[in-house]
N, C-alpha and C positions, 0 to 999 in steps of 0.2 A: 410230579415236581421233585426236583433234586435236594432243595435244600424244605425244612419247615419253613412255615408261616414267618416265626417268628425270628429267624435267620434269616429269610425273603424281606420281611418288610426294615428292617436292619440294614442290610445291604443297600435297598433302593433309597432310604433314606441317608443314608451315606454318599451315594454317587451323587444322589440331588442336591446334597448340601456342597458338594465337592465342587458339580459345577455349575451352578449362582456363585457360589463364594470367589471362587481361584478360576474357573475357566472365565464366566462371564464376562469378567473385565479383562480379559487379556485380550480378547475377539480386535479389538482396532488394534492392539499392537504385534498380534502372529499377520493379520491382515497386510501390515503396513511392512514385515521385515520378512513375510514370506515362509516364516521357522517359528515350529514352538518354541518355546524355553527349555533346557535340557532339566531346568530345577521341575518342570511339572511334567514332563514324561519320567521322571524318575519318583515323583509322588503318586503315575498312573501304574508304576509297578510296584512300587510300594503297595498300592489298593488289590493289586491284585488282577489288573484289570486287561491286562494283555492275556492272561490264562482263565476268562470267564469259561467259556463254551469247553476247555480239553478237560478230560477226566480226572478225579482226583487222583486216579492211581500214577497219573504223570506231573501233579505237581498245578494244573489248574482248580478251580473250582467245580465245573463238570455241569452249568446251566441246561436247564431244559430250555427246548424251542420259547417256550413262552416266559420262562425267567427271563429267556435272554430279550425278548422281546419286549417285556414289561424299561428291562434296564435300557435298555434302544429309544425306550417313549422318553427316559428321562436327559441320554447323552443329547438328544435332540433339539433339547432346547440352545444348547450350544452350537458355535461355529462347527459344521461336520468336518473340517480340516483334524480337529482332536479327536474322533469318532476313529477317521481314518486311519490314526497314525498307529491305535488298537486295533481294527480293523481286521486285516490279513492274517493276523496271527490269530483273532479268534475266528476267524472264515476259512478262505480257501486257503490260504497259507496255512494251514493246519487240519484240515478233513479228509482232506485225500490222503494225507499221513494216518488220521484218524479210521477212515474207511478202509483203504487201503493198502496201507503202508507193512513193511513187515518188520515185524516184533523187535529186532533189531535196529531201525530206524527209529518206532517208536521211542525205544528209551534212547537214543541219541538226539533227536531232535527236540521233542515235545516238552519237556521241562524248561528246557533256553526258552522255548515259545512262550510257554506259562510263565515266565520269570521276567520276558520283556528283556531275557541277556541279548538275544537275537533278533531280529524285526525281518519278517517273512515277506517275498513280494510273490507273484502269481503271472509267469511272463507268459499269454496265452495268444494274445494280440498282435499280427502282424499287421505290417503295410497294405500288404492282400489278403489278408484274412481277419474277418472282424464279427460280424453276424454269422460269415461265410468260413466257421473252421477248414473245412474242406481244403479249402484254397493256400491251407500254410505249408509254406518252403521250407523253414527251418528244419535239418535234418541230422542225422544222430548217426553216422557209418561204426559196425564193429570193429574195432580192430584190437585183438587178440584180447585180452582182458580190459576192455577200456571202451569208452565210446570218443569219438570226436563230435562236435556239434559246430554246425556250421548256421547261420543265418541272422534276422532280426527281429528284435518283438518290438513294441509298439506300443506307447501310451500305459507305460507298466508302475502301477500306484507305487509308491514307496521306494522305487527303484535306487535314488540318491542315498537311503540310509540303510539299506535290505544288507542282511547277513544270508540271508538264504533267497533259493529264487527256486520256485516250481516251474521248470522250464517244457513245453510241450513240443515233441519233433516227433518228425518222421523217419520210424526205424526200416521202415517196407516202404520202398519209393514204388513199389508195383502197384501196390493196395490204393481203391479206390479210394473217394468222399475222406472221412473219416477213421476209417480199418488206417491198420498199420501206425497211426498215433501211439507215441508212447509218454514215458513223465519222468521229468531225471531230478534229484534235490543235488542244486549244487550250489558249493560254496562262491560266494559272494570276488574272495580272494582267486580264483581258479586263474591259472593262465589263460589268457585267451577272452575272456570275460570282461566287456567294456561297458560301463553305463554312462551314457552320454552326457550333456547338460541337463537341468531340468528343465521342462517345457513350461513356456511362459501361457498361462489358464486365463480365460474369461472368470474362474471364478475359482474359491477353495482353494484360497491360497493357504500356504501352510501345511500342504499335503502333497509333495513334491508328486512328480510324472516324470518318467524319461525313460529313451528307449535302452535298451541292450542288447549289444551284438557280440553273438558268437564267431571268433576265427580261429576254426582246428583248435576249439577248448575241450580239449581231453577231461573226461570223469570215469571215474573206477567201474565198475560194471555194479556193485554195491551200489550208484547211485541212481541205478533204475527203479523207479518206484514200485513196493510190490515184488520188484524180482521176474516182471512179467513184461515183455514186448505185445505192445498193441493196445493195452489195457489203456492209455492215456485218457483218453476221448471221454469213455466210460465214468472214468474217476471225476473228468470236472462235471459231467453232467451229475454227478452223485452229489454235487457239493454244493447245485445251483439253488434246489428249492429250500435250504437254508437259508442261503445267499441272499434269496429273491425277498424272506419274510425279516428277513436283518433289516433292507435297503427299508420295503415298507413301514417299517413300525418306527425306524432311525425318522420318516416324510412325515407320521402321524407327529413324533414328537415335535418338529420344526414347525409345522402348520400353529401347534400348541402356541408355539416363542411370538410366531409371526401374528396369532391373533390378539394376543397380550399386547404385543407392541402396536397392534392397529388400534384395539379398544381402548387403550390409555391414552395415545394420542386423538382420539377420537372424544375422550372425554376430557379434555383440555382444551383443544382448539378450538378456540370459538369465529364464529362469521355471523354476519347479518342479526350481531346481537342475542346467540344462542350457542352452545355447544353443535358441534359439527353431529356429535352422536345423536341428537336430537333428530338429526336430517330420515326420512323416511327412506332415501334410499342409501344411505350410507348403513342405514340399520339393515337394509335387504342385504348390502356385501360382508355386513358381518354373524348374519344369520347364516347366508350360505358358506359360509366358509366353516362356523361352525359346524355348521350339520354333515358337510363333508370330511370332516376332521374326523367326525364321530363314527361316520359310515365307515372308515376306513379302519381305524382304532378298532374295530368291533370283527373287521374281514381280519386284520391282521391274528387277534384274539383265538378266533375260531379256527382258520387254519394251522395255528403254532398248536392249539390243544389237540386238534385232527392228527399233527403232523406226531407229538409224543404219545397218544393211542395205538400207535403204530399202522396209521391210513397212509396212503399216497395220495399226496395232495399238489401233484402237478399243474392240478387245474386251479385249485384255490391259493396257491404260491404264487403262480402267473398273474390269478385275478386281481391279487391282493397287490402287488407290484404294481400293475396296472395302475389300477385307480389311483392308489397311495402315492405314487410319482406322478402322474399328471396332476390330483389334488391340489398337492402342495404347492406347484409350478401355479394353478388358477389361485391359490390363498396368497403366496407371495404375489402376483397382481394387484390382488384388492388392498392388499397393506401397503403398496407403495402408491394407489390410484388415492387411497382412504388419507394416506399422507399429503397428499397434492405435490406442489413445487417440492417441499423437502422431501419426500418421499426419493428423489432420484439426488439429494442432497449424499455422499459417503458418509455424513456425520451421523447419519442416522441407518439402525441396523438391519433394516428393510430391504435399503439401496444393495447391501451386500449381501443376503439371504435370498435378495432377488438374481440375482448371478450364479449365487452357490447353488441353487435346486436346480437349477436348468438340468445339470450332468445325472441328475438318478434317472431322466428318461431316454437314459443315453447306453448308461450301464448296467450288468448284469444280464444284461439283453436288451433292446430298446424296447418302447410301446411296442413298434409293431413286430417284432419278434413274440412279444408276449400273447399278440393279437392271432399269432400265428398256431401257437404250441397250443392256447386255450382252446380254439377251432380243431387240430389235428386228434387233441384229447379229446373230443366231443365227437368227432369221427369216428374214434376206437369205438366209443362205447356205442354207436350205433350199429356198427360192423359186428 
């Protein structure tokens, strides 16, 4: 653990009070105008809360996997549009800097991150390449001290407000599959450097999307990540099974929000002369959602401690994703089925929680990507 007990339960008791008090009630109006408030992303770096996961020697706090996970259970219970908009900079917008970034970059980048001066985006995603890196176009030609970068990324979180972009191309247009991937940090302002409208979401609003395209946007040779052609590929998969137990433990804490609001509505509403909760099988969808909540709580738990023991936890990372994202998607059903007619009502926060989870079995890999890697790892270890 990074911080004591007694600094850990401080913190958590701070973010929890942060958001019931100031995020809770804003959820229908970032909802409705599609943007946080500038006054509360400037109380989330006030808290600290863009530089959780970076080291203190750059100016973050420096959380273990399972701090960060514990703090994930509580961001949860809110809109994940504010989760996001912290997000990147304490994720992949910051680890592959962290992993492998060199010393140099380090202290250029990493304290803007920790300080929330800069908001990081992760353009990894094209048009043809999604599950399928393999497949990405975007390409990066030398020319004399400098790169050009030519292409499109696709579906790029935070793209509209990003000061920085982890951009992936192809420096070896020879190099098969994935070889020849490299990773540039470039600035936001670069010539060359477009980011589109934001894309209008089925859900999570509040957490803009849009693409970015490179035309002959020149960057300095400095802004090869690392200093090393090829390494790209490598570096995000470095960053995934973080990644993978951030999104889980973010699903455990939602499940949390979603069964509070089925259970209280379930102890209010009455029919046929009785509390709805009363209903035998309304108590079965509130049973299983709980127990699924807890199952997952419990996967998330175990692999973030596996993961700071210093095990490789590809399998339990994927698992834990797995579940925790589909979970949530089955809990957010029963909260809006346990709702009835209002349940698909927007005035109630079900309707929109049910929208918002659909996307974590989308990203970071889908289910069946997870379904793929769990299987490939199990493979290894029979081989």
């Amino acid at each position: 653990m990074a911080l004591d007990n007694e600094t850990l339960a401080a913190l958590l008791d701070t973010v929890r009070r942060f958001v019931r008090e100031r995020l809770v009630p804003m959820e229908g109006l970032v909802a409705e105008q599609d943007r946080i408030p500038d006054e509360l992303l400037d109380e989330m770096r006030a808290m600290g809360l863009f530089g959780m996961t970076i080291p203190e020697e750059y100016g973050g706090i420096g959380l273990s996997m399972e701090e960060e996970a514990l703090v994930a259970f509580e961001l949860g219970w809110t809109s994940p549009a504010f989760r996001s908009a912290i997000g990147t900079n304490n994720g992949i917008g910051s680890l592959g800097l962290i992993v492998d970034g060199t010393e140099e970059q380090r202290r250029r980048y990493l304290p803007r991150l920790a300080s929330g001066a800069i908001i990081a985006s992760f353009a990894l995603t094209e048009p043809d390449a999604g599950s399928d890196p393999s497949g990405m176009r975007t390409t990066a030609r030398r020319d004399g001290d400098c790169y050009v970068l030519n292409g499109t990324k696709r579906y790029i979180t935070n793209a509209p407000r990003a000061r920085l972009f982890t951009v992936f191309a192809r420096t070896d247009p020879d190099a098969e599959g994935t070889r020849g991937i490299s990773a540039f940090l470039v600035d936001a302002k670069t010539a060359g450097l477009t980011v589109g409208p934001p894309d209008r979401k089925m859900g999570q609003k509040g957490a803009p999307v849009a693409d970015v395209v490179f035309q002959n946007c020149r960057v300095p040779e400095e802004a090869l990540l690392g200093g090393v052609e090829g390494e790209g590929f490598r570096t995000a998969m470095k960053t995934l099974d973080r990644g993978r137990l951030h999104i889980a433990a973010l699903c455990v804490g939602i499940s949390e929000r979603l069964i509070h609001e089925a259970l209280n509505y379930a102890a209010e509403r009455r029919q046929f002369g009785q509390r709805i909760a009363d209903f035998q099988l309304v108590q079965a969808m509130l049973a299983d959602s709980r127990t699924e909540s807890y199952a997952a709580r419990c996967m998330v738990l175990d692999a973030a401690r596996r993961r700071d023991a210093g095990h490789r936890v590809t399998i339990e990372a994927a698992s834990a994703k797995l579940f925790a994202t589909e979970m949530v998607g089955r809990v957010a059903d029963r909260a809006v089925q346990i709702h009835g007619g209002a349940g698909y009502m927007a005035e109630y926060a079900v309707e929109r929680f049910y929208r918002d989870v659909r996307l974590f079995r989308l990203y970071e890999g889908t289910s069946e990507i997870q379904k793929l890697i769990i299987a490939r790892e199990m493979l290894k270890e029979v081989a």
